[in-house]
C-alpha positions in Angstrom: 33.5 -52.0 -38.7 30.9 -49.8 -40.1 29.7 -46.4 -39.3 25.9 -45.7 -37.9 22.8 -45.4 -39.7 20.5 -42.2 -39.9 19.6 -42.0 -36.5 21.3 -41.0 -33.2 24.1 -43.7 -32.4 23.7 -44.1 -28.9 24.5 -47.5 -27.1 24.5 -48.9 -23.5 27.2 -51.4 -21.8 24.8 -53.7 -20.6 25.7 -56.8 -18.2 26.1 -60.1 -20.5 22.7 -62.0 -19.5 21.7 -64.7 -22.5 18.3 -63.5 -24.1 17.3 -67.0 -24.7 14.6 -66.0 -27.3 17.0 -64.5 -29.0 19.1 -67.4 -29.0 16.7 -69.9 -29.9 15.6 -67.5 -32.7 19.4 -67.1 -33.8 20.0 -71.4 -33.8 16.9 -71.4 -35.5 18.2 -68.8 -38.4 21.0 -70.6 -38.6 19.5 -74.2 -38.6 17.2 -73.0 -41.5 20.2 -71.4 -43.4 22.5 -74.2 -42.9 19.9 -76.3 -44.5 19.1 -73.8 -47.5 23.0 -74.4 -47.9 23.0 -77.6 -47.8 20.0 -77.9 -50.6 21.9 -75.3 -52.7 25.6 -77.1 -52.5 23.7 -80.5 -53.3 21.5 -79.0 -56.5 25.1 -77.2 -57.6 27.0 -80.6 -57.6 23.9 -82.6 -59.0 23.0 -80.1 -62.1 26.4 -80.6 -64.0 25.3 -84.3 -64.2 22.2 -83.1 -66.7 23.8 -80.4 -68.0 27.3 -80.5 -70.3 29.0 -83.8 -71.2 31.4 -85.7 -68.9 34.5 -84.2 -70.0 33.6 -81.1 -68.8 31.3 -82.2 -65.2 34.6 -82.0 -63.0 35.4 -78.6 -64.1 32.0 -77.5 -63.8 31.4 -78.8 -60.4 34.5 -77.3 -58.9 33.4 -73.8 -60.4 29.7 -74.3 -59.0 31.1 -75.3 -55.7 33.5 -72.6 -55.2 30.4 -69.7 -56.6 28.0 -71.2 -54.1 30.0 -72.7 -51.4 31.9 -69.5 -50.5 29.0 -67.2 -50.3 27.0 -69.1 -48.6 29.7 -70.2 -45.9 31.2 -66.5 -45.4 27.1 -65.4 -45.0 26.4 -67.9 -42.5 29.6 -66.3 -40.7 28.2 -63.0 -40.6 24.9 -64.4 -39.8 24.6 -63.2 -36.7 27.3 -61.0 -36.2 26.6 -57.0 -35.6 26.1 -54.8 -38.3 26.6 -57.5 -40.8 23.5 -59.9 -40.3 21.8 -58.7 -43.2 24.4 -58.7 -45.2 25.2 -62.3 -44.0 21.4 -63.1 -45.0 22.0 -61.4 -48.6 25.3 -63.5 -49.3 23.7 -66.5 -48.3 20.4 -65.4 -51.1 23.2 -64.6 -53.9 24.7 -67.9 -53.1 21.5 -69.6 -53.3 21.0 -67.9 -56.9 24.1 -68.8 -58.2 23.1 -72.4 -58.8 20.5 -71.0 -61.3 23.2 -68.6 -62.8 25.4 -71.6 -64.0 22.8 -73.3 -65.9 24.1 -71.2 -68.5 26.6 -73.8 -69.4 23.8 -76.3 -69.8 23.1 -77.3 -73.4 19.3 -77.9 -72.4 17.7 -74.7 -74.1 15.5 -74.3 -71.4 18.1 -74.9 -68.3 20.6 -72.5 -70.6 17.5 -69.7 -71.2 16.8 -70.0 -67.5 20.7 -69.6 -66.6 21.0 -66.3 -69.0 17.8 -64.8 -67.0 19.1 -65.9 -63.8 22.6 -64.0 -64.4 21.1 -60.8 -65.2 18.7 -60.9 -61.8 22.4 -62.0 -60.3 23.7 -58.4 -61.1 20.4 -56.2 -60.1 21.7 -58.5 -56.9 25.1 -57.6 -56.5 24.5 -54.4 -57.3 22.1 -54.2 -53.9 24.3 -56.2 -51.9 27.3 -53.6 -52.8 25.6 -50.7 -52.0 24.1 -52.1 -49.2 27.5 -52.7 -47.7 28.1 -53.3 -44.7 24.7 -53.6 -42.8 22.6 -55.0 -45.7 20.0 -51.4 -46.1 20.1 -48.7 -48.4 20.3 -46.1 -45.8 21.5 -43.5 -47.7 20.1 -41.6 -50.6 22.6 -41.9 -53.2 22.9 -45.8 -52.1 19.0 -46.4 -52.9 19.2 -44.4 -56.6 21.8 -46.8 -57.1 19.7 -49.9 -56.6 16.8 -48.5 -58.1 18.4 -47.5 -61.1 20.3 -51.0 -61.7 16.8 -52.6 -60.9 14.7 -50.9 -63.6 17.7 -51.0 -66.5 17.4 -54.6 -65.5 13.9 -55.1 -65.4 13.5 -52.6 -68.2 15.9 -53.6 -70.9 17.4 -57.0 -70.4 14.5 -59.3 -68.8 11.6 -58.3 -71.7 14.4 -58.8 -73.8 14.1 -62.8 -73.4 11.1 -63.1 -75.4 12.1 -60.9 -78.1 15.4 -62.0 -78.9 16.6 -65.3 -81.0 19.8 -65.5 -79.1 21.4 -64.0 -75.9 24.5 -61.9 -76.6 27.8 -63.8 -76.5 30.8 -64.1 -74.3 28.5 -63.9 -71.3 29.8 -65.3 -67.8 28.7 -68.6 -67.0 28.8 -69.3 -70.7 30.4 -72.3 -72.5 29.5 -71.8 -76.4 29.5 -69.1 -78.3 27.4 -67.4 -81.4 26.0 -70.0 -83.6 26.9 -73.0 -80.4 25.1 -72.0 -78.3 21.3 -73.5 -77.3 18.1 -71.5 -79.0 16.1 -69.4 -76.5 13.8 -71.2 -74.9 11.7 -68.2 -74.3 11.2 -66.3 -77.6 7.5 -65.1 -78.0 7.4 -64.3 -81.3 8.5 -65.4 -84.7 11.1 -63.1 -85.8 13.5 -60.8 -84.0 12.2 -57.3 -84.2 15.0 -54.9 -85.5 14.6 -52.3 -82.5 16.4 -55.0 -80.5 19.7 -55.4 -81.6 19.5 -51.0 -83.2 18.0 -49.4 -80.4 17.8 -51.4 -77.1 21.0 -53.3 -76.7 23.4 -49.9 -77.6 20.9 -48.0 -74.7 21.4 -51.0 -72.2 25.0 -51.2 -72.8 25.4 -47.3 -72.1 23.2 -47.1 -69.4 24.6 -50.0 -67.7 28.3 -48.1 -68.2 26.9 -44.8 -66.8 25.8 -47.1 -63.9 28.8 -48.9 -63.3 30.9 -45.6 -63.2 28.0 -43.8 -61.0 28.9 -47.4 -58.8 32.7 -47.2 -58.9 32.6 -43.5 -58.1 30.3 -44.0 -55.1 32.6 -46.5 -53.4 35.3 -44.8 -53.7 33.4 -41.7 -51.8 33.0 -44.1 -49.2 36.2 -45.5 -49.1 37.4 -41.5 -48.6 35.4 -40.5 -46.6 35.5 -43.8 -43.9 37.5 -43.4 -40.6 40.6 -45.0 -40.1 39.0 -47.8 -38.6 36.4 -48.3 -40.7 38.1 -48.7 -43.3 39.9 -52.2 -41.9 36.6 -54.0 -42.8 35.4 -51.4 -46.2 38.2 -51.3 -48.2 38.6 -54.9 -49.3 34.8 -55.3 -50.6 34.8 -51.9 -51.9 37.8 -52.7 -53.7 36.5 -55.8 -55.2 33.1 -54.1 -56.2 34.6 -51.5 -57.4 37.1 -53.9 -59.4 34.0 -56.0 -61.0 31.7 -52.9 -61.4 35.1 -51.5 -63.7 35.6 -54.5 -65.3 31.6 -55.2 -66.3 31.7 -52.1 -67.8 34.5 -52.3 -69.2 33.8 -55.8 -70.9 30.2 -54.6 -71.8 31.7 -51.9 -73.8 34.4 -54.4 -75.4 32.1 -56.9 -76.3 29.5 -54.6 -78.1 32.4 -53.3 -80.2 35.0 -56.2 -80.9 32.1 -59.4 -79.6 34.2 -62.1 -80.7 37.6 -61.5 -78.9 39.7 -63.7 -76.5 40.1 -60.8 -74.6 36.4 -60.2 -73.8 35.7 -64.1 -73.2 38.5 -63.9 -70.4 36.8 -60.8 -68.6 33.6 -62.5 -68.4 34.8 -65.7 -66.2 36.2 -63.3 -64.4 33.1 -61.7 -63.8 31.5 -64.9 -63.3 33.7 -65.5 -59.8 33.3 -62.2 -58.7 30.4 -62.8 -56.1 33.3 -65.7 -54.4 36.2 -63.3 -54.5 34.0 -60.5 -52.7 32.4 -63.1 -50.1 36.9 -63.9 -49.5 37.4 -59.8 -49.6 34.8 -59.6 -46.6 36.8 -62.7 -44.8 39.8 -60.7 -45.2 38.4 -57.6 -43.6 37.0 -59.6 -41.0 40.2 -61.1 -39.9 42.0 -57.6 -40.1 39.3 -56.6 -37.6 40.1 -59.5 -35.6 43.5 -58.9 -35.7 43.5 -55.0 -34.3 40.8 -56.2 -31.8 43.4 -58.5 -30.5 46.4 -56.1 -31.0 44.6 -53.4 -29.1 43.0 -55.6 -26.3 47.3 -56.6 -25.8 48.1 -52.4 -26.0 45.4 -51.8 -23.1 46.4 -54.5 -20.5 50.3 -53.4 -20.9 48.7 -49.7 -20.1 46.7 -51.4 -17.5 49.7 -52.9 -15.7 50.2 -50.2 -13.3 47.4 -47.5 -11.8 45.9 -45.2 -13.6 45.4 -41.9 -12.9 41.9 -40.5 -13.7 42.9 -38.4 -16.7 44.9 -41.6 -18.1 42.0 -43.7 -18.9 40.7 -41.7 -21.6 44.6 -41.7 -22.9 44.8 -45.4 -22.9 41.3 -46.4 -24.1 42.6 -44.0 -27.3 45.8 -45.3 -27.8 44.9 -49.1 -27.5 41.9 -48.6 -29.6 43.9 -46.3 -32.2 41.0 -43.8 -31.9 42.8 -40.6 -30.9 39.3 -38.2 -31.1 37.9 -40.9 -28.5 35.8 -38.6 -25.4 35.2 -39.2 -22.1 32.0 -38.0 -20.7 29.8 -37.4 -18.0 26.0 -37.7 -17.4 24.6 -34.5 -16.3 20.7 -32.9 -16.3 19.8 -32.9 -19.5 22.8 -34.0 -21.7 26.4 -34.8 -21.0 29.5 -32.4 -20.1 33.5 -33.2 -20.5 36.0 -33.4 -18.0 36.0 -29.2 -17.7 32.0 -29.2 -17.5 31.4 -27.9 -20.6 28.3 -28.9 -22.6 28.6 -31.9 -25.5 26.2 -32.7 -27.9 25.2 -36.5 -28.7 27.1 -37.4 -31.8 24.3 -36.5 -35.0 23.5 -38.8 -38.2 26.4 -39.3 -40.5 29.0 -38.1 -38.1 30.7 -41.8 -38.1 30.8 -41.0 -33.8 29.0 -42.8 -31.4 28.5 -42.7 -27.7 28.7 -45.7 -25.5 27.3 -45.0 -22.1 29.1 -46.7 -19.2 27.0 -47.8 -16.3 28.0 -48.7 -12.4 25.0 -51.3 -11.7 22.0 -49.5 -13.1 23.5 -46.2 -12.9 25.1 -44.3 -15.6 28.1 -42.5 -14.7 29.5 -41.4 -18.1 29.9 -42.3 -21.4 32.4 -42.8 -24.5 32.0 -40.6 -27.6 34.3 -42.9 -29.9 34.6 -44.0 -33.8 31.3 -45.5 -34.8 33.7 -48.5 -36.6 33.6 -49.8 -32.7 30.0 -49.5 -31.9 29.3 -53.4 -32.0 32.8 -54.3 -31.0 32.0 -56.2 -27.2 36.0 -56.4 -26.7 36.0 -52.3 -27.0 33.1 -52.5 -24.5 34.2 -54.3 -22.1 37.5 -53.0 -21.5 35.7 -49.8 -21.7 33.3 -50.9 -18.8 35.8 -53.2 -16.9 38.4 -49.8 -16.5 36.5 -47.3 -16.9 33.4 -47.3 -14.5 35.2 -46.6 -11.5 37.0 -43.9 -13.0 33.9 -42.0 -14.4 31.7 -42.1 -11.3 34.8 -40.3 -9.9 35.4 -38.1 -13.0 30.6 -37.7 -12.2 31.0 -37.2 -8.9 33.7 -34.2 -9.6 32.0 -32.4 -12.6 28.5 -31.9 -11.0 30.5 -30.9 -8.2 32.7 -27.9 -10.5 29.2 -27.4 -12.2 27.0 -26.5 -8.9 30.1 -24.5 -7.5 29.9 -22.2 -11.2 25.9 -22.2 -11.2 26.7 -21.1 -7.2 29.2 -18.6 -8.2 27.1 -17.0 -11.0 24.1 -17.0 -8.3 25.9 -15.0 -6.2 27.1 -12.9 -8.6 23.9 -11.8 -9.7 22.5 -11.6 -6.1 25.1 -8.9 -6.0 24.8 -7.3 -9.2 20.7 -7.3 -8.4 21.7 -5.5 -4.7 23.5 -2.7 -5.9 21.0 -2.7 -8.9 18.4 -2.0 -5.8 20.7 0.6 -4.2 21.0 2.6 -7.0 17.4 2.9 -6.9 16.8 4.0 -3.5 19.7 6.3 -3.8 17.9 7.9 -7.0 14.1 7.6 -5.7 16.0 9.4 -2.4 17.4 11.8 -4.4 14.8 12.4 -7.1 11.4 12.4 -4.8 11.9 12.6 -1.1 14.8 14.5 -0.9 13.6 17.1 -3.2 10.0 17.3 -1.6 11.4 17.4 2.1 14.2 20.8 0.4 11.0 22.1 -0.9 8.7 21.7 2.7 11.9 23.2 4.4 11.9 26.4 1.9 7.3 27.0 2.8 8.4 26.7 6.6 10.9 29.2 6.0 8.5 31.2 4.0 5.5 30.4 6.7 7.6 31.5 9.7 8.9 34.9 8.5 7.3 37.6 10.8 4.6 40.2 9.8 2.5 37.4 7.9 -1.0 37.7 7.8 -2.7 35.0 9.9 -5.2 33.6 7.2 -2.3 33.2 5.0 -0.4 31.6 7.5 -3.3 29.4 8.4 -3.9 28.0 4.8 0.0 27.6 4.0 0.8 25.8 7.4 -2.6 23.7 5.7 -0.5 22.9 2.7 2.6 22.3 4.6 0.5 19.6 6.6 -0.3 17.4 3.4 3.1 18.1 1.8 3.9 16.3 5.1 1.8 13.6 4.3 3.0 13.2 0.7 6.2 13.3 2.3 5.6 10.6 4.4 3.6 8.5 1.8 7.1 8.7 -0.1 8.9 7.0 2.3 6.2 4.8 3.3 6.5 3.3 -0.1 10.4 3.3 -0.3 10.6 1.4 2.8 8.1 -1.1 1.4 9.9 -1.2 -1.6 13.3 -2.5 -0.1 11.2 -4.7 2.7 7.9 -4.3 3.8 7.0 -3.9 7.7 4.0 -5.8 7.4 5.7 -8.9 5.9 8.7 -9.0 9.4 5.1 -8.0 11.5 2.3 -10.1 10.6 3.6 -12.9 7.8 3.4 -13.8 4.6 -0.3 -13.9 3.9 -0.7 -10.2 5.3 1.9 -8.9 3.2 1.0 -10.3 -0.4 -2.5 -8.9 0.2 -0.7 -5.9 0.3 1.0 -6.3 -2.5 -2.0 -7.6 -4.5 -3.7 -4.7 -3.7 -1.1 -1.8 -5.3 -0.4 -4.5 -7.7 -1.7 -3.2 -11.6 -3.2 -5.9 -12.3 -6.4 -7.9 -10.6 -4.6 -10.1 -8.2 -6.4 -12.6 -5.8 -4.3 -13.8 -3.0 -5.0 -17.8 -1.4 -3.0 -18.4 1.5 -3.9 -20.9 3.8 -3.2 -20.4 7.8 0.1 -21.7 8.4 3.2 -20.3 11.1 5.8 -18.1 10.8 9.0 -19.3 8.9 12.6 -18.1 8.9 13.5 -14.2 7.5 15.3 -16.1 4.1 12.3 -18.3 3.7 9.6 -15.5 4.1 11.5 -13.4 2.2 12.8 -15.8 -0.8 8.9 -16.5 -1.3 7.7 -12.8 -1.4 9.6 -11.1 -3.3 9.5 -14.2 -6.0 5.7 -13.7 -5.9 6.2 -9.9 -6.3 8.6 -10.6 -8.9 6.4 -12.8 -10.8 3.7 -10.2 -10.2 5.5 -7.6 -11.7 6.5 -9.8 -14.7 2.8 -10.1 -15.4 1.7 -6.4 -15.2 4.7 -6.2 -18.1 3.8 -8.7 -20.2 0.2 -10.7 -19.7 -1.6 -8.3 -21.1 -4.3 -5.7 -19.9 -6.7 -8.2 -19.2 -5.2 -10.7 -17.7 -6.3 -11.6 -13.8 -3.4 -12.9 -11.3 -3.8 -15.5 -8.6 -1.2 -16.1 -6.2 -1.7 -19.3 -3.6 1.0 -20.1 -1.0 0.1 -23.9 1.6 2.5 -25.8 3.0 3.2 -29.0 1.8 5.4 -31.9 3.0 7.1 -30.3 5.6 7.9 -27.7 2.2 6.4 -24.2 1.4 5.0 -24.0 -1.8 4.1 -21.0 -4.0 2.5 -20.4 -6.9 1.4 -17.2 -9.3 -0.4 -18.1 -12.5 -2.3 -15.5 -14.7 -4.2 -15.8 -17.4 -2.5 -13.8 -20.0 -0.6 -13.7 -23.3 2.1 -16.2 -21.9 4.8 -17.1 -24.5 7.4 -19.9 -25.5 9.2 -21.2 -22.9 11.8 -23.5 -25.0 12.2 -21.1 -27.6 12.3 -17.4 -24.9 15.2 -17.1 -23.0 14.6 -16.5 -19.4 14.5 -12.6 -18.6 16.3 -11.1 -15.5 13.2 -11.5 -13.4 12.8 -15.1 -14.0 16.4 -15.4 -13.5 16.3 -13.8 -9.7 13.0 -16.0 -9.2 15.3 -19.0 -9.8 18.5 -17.6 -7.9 16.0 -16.5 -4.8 14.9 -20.0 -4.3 17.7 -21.9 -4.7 19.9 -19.9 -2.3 17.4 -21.9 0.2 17.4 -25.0 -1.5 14.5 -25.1 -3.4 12.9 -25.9 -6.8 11.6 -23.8 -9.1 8.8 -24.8 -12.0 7.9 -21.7 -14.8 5.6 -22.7 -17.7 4.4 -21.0 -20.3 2.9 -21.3 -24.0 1.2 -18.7 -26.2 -2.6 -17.7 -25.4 -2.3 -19.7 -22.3 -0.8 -17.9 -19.8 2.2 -18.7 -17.3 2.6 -20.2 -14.0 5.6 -19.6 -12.3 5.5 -22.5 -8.7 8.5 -23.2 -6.3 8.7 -25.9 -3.4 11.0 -24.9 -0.3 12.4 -27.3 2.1 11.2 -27.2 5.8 13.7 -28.7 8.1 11.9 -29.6 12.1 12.9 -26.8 13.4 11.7 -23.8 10.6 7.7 -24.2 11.5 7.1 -21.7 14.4 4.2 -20.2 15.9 1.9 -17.8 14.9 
């Protein structure tokens, strides 16, 4: 079966439930194309009785019958049958034209002029419907140049032709007579032939129409190449015949403006004449190939199916019975899907002949096959997918978001730890570089101060400076020890302790925090130092002035937090997150809670979190 249009091929296993709209549209369809049928089939047999004389009505019929009656009865098959519908729909049209095509063999000069017409609108046709192949639209590029380009040498340079031109060129197919025996045309305009006909327009028609014809040939075969395995069960016979009748018009075009009156030339064109039949059989026979390996493979996965299946099997068998051995199984996760390992994988993109078929447990999904787009529409494949697989991938779910919180838990931790001794460091150099070296230096002055045979002023004014180097002194640790975890945050709460934050923050910072209790040290502390994180990230980046406002209420039995500013703010889809966004994150959920950060250019950032209250965390004041 075909691969996917130029869009994202992503289906659903649904539950089978009758759309009864959809069904009485589809008897409808099929009522009104049955009937068209019908009409068509009836004007095919009854035209040969006013067209060519009796000896020759029998063979006519049976021609007419088989050009019409096999189009229109292998369209009406693939009616309503996934991808091919519109294809199905175009058959049945080309069938429905053909009737006009064989008035060619009328000796009635106007039934004959209106059969010649007809047979070159019958190739602008099959030109569509073999480009169009298999789901009935030009979805491609290359396809739709095609068309248009057999469209306007059509329209162009062999329709205007009819009321120019004294006779239509000879061996054609649907045509009896030749030369001189064959009826006037009914359509000539003027008097005379003009001479830029048969010197200029019918040599450029003939070329063109060969460069097209190759430009045809060499595009199926591309396709043909470049299909999957499995797509090419249902491809390869119509491509073959277009490809066959797009050589051989050529080909006889060609012949027929060089040597016209050869046996040789009269052959290819009856030929020609059958080939919208023998292409409407080459589409039969790839159905019934597809039919065939539906069959086979449904047999290969219930001999697999026999005996249990461990959960790493399935994906084995679905491959093997299918004969799709790139088939994937996987798993629904936040945001996209992730294999068996938890690794991140894409949705199969446009033109990659893949396609993912979610799998769903009720109205849950639990995990999805990436598999050749030749199976997309193929219920059989999704089915047996659905029916043995579910189970399987709500397990194979379950396990991966399990191996993927574990990693995200492990990586947390890691940078909890890397972030700690990031912090030591710190104190250890802020020790070592401020109030270590101030308290060596107050020890030297004492030394200095204490040394006997001082002069008392002197004394007086340097035990002066000692005093505020002992303040300084003590300043510098005051803000160390706030620095690794403030008193006023263990002593009087949250609200107390982000004032004092706000107020040595470098930026204008309001604080709003409603009266609520005390919480637990990890909750208290999780929501501080996020705020004085995100504080910090907006005296780095929002811009000199920007204004801060940081609210903290309790919601819903949750804490919530929130610092927005007003500054530069920046892209958050396109920036990754920095460290200090990153320990925001880890912070709050190492107590089970959510974090929210955006951002845009000009507009600022808000950086909110919700934390879980169980019964017991509220407290008193």
């Amino acid at each position: 079966m075909p691969g996917c249009s130029l869009r994202r091929c992503v289906d659903r296993i649904r539950a089978c439930v009758e759309d009864w709209p959809a069904v009485r549209s589809s008897k409808r369809e099929l009522i009104v194309g049955t009937g068209a049928a019908v009409a068509v089939a009836a004007a095919s047999v009854l035209v040969p009785a006013a067209a060519a004389s009796s000896t020759t009505v029998v063979l006519e019929t049976a021609a007419r019958t088989v050009a019409v009656g096999i189009p229109v009865a292998v369209g009406l098959l693939a009616w309503r049958r996934p991808p091919f519908e519109r294809f199905g729909r175009l058959l049945v049209a080309i069938g429905a034209v053909m009737p006009a095509a064989t008035l060619a063999l009328s000796d009635d000069a106007v039934l004959y002029s209106i059969g010649r017409v007809a047979n070159w609108a019958l190739a602008a046709g099959l030109v569509y419907l073999i480009v169009a192949f298999p789901s009935g639209r030009l979805a491609q590029r290359p396809d739709r140049g095609l068309a248009t380009a057999a469209g306007l040498v059509i329209g162009l340079l062999y329709v205007p032709t009819a009321l120019f031109v004294e006779a239509y060129p000879t061996p054609s197919p649907w045509v009896s007579c030749g030369g001189s025996d064959c009826p006037r045309n009914a359509f000539m305009a003027v008097a005379h032939e003009p001479g830029i006909i048969d010197q200029v327009v019918s040599p450029a028609r003939v070329v063109l129409s060969i460069v097209l014809f190759v430009a045809i040939i060499a595009r199926l075969a591309y396709r043909v190449r470049s299909a999957t395995a499995l797509g090419r069960r249902t491809l390869t016979p119509v491509l073959a015949v277009a490809m066959a009748w797009a050589g051989l018009f050529g080909l006889t075009l060609g012949v027929r403006q060089a040597w016209p009156g050869t046996v040789l030339v009269e052959v290819m064109v009856w030929v020609i004449a059958f080939a919208v039949p023998a292409m409407a059989v080459a589409f039969l026979i790839g159905l019934t190939r597809w039919w065939v390996y539906v069959g086979a493979s449904l047999r290969r996965l219930a001999a697999r199916l026999r005996s249990p299946l461990a959960p790493d099997e399935i994906r084995d068998a679905i491959a093997d019975a299918f004969e799709d051995p790139s088939l994937e199984v996987v798993y629904r996760r936040a945001g996209g899907w992730v294999d068996g390992a938890g690794r991140a994988v894409a949705t199969p993109a446009p033109g990659s002949r893949r396609c993912l078929t979610e799998v769903g447990n009720g109205d849950r999904v639990v995990g999805a096959l990436i598999h050749d787009a030749a199976l997309r529409y193929e219920r059989a494949f999704s089915d047996a997918a659905a029916s043995c697989a579910a189970l399987t991938l709500e397990t194979h779910r379950l396990a991966a978001d399990t191996d993927l919180l574990l990693r995200e838990v492990h990586e947390s931790r890691a940078r909890i730890a890397a972030s700690a001794d990031n912090e030591r460091r710190r104190i250890e150099r802020d020790i070592h570089e401020g109030t270590q070296q101030r308290l060596l230096s107050l020890r030297i002055r004492v030394n200095v101060a204490g040394r006997p045979g001082q002069d008392p002023a002197a004394a007086t004014v340097a035990l002066r400076e000692l005093a505020g180097e002992v303040d300084a002194a003590i300043a510098d640790v005051h803000s160390l020890a706030r620095g690794t975890y403030p008193f006023v945050l263990t002593d009087q709460g949250l609200a107390e302790a982000l004032a004092v934050a706000a107020d040595d923050a470098s930026v204008p910072t309001t604080v709003g925090a409603e009266p609520c209790g005390r919480y637990p040290a990890e909750i208290e502390n999780a929501v501080y130092f996020c705020c004085l994180e995100a504080l910090q990230n907006a005296s780095k980046h929002a811009g000199d002035s920007a204004a801060v406002r940081v609210t903290v209420a309790e919601r819903d039995d949750s804490v919530c937090f929130e610092v927005r500013d007003d500054g530069a703010g920046f892209d958050a889809g396109a920036v990754p997150a920095g460290d200090g966004l990153t320990n925001i994150r880890d912070r709050v959920t190492a107590v089970a809670g959510l974090v929210t950060i955006e951002s845009a250019p000009g507009r600022g950032t808000r950086v909110s979190a919700t934390i879980p209250l169980s019964p017991s965390h509220a407290t008193g004041a």
